[in-house]
C-alpha positions as a Markdown table, in Angstrom:
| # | Residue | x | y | z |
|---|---|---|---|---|
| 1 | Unk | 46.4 | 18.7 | 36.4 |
| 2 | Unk | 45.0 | 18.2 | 39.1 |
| 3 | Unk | 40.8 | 17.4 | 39.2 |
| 4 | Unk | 38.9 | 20.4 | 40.2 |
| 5 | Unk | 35.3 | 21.8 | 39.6 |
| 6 | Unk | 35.1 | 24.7 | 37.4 |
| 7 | Unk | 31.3 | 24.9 | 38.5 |
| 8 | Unk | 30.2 | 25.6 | 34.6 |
| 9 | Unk | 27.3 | 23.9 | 35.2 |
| 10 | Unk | 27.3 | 21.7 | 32.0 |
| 11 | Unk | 27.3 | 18.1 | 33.8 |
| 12 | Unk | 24.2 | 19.0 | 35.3 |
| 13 | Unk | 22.5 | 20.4 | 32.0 |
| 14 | Unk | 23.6 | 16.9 | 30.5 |
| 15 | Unk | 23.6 | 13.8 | 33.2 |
| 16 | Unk | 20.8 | 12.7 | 35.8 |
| 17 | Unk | 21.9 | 12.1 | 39.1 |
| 18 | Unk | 21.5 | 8.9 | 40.9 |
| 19 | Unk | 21.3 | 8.9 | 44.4 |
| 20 | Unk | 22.9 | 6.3 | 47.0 |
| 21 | Unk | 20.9 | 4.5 | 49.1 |
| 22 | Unk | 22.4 | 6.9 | 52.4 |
| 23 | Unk | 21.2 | 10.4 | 50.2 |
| 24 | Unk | 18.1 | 8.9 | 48.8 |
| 25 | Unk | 16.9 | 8.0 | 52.2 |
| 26 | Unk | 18.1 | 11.1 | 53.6 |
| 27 | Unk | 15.6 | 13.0 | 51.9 |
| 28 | Unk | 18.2 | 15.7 | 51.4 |
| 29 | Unk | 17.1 | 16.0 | 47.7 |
| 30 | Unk | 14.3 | 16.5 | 45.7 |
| 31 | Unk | 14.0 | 12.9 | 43.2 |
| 32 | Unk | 11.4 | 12.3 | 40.1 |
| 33 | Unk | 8.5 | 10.6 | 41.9 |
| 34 | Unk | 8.9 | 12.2 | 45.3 |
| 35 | Unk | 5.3 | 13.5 | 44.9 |
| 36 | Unk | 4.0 | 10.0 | 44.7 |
| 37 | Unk | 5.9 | 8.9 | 48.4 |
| 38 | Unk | 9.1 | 7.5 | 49.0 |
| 39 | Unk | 9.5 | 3.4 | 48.5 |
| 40 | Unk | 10.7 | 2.3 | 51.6 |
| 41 | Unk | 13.1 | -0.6 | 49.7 |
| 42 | Unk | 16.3 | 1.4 | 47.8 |
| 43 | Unk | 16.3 | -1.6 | 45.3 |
| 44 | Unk | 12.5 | -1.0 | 44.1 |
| 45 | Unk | 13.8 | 2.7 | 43.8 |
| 46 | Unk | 16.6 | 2.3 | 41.8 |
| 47 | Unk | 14.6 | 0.2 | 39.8 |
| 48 | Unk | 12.1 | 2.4 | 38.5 |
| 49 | Unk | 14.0 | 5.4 | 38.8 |
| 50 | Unk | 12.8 | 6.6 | 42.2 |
| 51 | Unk | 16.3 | 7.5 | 43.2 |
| 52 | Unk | 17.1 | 10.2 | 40.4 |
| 53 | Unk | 17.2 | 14.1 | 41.2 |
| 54 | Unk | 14.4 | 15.8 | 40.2 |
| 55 | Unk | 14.8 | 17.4 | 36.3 |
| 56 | Unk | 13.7 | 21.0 | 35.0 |
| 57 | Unk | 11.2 | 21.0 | 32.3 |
| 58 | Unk | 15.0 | 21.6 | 30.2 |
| 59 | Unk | 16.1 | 18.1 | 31.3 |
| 60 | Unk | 19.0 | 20.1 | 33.8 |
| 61 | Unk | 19.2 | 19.3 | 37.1 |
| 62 | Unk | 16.8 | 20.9 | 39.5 |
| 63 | Unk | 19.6 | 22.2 | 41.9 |
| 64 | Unk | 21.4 | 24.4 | 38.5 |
| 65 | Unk | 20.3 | 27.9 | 39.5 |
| 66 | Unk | 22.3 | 30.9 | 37.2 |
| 67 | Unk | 24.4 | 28.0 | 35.8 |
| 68 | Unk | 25.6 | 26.7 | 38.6 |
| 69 | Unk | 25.0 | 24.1 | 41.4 |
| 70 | Unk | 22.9 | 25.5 | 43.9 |
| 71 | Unk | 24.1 | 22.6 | 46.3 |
| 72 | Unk | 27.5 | 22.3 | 45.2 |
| 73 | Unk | 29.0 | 21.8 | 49.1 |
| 74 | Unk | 26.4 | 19.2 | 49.8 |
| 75 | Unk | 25.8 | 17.8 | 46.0 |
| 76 | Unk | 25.5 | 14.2 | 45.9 |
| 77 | Unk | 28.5 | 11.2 | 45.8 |
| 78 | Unk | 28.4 | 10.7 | 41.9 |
| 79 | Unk | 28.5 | 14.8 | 41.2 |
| 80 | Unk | 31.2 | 14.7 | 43.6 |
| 81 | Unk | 33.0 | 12.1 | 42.5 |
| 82 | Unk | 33.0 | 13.4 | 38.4 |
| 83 | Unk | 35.1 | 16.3 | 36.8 |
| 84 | Unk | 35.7 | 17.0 | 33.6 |
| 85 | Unk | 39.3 | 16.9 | 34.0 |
| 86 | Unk | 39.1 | 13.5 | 35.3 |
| 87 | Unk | 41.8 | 11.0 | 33.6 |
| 88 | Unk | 40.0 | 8.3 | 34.8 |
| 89 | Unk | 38.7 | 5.9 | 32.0 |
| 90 | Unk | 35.1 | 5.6 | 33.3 |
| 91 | Unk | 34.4 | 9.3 | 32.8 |
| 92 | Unk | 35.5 | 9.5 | 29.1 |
| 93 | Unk | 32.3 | 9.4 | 26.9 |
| 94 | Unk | 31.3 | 11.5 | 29.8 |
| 95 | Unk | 33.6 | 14.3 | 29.5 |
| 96 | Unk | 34.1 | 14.0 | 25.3 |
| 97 | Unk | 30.1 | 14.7 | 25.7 |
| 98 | Unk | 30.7 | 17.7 | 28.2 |
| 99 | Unk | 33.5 | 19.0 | 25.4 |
| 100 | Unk | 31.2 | 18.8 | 22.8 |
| 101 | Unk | 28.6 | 20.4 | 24.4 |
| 102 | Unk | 30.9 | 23.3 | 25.0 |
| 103 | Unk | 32.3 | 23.7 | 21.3 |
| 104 | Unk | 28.6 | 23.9 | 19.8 |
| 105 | Unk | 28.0 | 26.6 | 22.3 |
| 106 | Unk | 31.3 | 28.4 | 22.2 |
| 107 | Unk | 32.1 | 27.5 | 25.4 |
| 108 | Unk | 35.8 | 26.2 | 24.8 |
């Protein structure tokens, strides 16, 4: 199977998003303390956070409009880099939290 976005939206209700240094400083994206000025230094940012992607009130990603990624052909490195139908090892408490997610809600 090959990996593939079925753009159900249930990463971003589930995981925050972490930023590189390149999209963080881009300013392409909203992150958590934005209103409070960018720090300059990536490091400090990751450190307290700085570099996340703004949440909803709901904890889901700010860019999830009608269940889906509002940003999905510019969306960040790590939302490009996941799927759920990813083999690889790293993913795996990721995507067994995704499926069980989807079971309570009938999804699968």
């Amino acid at each position: 199977m090959e990996d593939k976005c079925s753009q159900c939206g249930v990463c971003c209700k589930l995981f925050v998003i972490n930023l590189t240094e390149e999209e963080y400083k881009s300013r392409k994206y909203k992150t958590q303390f934005e209103e409070f000025g960018l720090t300059k230094e990536f490091k400090e940012a990751e450190l307290c956070g700085a570099n996340i992607i703004t949440q909803k009130e709901d904890e889901s990603c700010i860019y999830l409009k009608d269940g889906t990624c509002s940003i999905h052909s510019i969306r960040p490195k790590s939302c490009r880099e996941f799927f759920c139908t990813s083999k690889n090892p790293i993913f795996k408490t990721m995507i067994k939290k995704i499926t069980n997610y989807k079971r309570s809600f009938g999804i699968i």
